[in-house]
C-alpha positions as CSV (number, residue, x, y, z in Angstrom):
1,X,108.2,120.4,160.9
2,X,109.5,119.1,164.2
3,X,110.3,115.7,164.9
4,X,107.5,113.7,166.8
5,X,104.9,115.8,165.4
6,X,102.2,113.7,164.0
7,X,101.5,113.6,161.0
8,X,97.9,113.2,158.9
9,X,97.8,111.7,155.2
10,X,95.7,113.6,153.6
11,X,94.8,111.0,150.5
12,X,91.0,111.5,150.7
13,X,91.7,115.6,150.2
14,X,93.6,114.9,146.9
15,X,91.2,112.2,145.5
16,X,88.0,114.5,146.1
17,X,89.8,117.9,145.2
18,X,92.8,117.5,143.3
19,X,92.2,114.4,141.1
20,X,88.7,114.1,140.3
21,X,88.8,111.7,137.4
22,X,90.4,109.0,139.8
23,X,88.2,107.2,142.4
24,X,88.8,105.2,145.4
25,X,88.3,101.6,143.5
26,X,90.7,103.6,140.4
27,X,93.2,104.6,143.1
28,X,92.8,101.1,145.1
29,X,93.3,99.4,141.3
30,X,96.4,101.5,140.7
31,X,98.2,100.7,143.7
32,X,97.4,97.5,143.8
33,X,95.5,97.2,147.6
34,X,92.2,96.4,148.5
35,X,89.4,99.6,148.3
36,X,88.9,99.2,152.0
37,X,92.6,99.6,152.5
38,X,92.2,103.0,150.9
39,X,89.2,104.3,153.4
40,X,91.2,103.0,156.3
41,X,94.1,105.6,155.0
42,X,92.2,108.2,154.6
43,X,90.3,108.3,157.6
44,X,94.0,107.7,159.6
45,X,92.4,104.5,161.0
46,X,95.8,102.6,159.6
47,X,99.1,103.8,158.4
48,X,100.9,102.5,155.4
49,X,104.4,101.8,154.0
50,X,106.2,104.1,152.4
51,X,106.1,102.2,149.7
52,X,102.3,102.8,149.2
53,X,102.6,106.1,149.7
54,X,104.9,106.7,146.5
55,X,102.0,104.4,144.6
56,X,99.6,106.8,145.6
57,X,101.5,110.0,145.1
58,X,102.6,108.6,142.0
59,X,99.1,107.8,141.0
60,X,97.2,110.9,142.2
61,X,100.4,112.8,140.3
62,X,101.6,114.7,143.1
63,X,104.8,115.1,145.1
64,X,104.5,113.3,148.2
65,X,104.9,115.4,150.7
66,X,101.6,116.9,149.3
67,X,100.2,113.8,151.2
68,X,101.0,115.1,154.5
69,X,99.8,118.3,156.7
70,X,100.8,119.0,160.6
71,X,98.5,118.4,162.7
């Protein structure tokens, strides 16, 4: 990956795909943020810390940079 490249969280692919059993409000629950929070991540319309991003990975059992794909 170069540097500067942006990047797109791909939560929402993981949460519908990968990890079925967990919903948004679950996932929202887990990490401790607010369901709309969640929506906004997926859909790129905010970013989040890093911090939040280990919650989620950790959450959604997956290695982080799972959360990410080039765009």
């Amino acid at each position: 990956m170069k540097i500067g490249r942006p990047l797109k969280l791909e939560v929402k692919e993981f949460v519908n795909y990968v990890c079925k059993e967990i919903t948004q409000k679950d996932l929202a629950f887990e990490i401790n943020v607010e369901i709309s929070q969640i929506t906004r991540i997926e859909r790129g319309v905010i970013n989040t810390s890093i911090l939040n991003l280990v919650k989620i990975s950790k959450a959604l059992n997956v290695h982080i940079a799972e959360l990410f794909v080039t765009v």
